[in-house]
C-alpha positions in Angstrom: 0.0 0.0 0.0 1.5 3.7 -1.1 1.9 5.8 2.3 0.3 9.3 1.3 3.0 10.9 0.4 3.3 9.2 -2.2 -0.1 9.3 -3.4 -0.1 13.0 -3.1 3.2 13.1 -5.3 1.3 11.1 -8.1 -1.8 13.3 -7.9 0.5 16.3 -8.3 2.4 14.8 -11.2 -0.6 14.1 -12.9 -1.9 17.4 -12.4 1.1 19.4 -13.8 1.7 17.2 -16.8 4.4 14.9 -15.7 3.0 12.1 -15.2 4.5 9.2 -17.2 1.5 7.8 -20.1 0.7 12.1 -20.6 1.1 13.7 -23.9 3.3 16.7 -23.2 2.5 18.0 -26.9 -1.0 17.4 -28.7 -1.5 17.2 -32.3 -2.0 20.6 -33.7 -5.5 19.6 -34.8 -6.5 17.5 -31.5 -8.6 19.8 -29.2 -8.2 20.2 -25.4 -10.6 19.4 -22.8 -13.2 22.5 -22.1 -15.7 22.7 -19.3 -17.5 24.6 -21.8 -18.5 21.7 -23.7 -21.0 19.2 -22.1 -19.8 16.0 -24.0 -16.3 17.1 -22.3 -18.1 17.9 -18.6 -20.1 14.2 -18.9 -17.1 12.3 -19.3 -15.2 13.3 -16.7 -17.8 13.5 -14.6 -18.2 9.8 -15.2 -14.6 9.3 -14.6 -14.6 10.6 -11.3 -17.5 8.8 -11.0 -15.6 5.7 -11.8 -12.5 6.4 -9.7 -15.1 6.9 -6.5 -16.0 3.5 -7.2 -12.8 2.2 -7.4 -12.0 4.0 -4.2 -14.8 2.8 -2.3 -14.3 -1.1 -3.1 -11.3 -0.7 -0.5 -11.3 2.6 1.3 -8.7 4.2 2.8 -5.4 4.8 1.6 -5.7 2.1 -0.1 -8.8 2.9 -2.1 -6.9 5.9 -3.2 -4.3 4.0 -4.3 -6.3 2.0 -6.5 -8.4 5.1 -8.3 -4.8 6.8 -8.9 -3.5 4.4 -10.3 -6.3 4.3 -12.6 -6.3 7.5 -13.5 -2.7 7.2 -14.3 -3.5 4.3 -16.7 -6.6 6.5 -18.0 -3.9 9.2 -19.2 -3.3 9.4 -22.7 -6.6 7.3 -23.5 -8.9 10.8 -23.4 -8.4 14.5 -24.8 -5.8 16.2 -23.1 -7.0 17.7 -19.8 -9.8 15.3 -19.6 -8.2 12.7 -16.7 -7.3 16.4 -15.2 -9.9 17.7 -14.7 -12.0 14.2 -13.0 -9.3 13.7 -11.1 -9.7 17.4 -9.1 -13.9 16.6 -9.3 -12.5 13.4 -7.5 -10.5 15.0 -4.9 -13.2 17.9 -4.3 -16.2 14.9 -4.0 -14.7 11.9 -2.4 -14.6 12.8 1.4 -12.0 10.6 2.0 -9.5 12.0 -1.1 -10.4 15.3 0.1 -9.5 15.2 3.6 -6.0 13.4 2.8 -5.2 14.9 -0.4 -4.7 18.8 -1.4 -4.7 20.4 -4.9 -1.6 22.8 -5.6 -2.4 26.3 -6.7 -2.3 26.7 -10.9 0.8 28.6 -9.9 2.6 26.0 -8.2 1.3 23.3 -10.8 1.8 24.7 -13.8 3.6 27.9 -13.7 4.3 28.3 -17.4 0.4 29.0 -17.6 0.3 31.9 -15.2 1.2 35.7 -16.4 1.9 38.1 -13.3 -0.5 40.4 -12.7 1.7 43.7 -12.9 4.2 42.3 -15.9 5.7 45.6 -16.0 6.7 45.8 -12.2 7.7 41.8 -12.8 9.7 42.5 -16.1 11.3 45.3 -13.4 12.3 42.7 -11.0 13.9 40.6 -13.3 15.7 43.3 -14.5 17.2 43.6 -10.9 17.3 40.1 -10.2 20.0 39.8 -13.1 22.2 42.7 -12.2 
């Protein structure tokens, strides 16, 4: 059985796209997941759904284990940022994922998709930073 720690390391590879089984570059013409698009919304939904299930046949830590491990094997298999996005409804709806696991800020995930607020006061740090 993984100790936590290590579930939580999985959880936050999957979430910043490191996670081994993850396309790092899509096909030009392949789209991305949208939560604007209710096909998109119902499958993951279902997903989570799914990985609830698989949690609840053991419970636990080890129930986690088990619907991670899924959703690591459920990478690649769906539009990019599909397995994402169920795998945060997952943590946000399954009591016992919630209370042991935490989501990183976009910042801390995925920094390359974050602008600074002020970029001319951050450009300005920079600046400094490399003096």
């Amino acid at each position: 059985m993984a100790h936590i720690d290590e579930i939580q390391t999985k959880v936050n590879d999957i979430l910043s796209g490191h996670s081994k089984g993850q396309h790092q570059d899509t096909q030009p013409s392949q789209r991305r997941f949208s939560s604007y698009v209710n096909e998109d919304v119902e499958k993951a939904t279902a997903l989570a759904s799914r990985l609830m299930q698989i949690a609840d046949k053991k419970g636990g830590e080890a129930g986690l284990t088990d619907a991670i491990e899924e959703t690591e094997r459920t990478l690649g298999t769906e539009i990019p940022g599909l397995v994402q996005y169920a795998l945060k409804l997952f943590i946000t709806h399954y009591p016992e994922a919630r209370a042991k696991l935490k989501l990183r800020p976009l910042e801390q995930r995925q920094p390359n998709l974050v602008r600074p607020s002020n970029p001319a006061k951050d450009q300005q740090s920079n600046q400094e930073e490399s003096k």
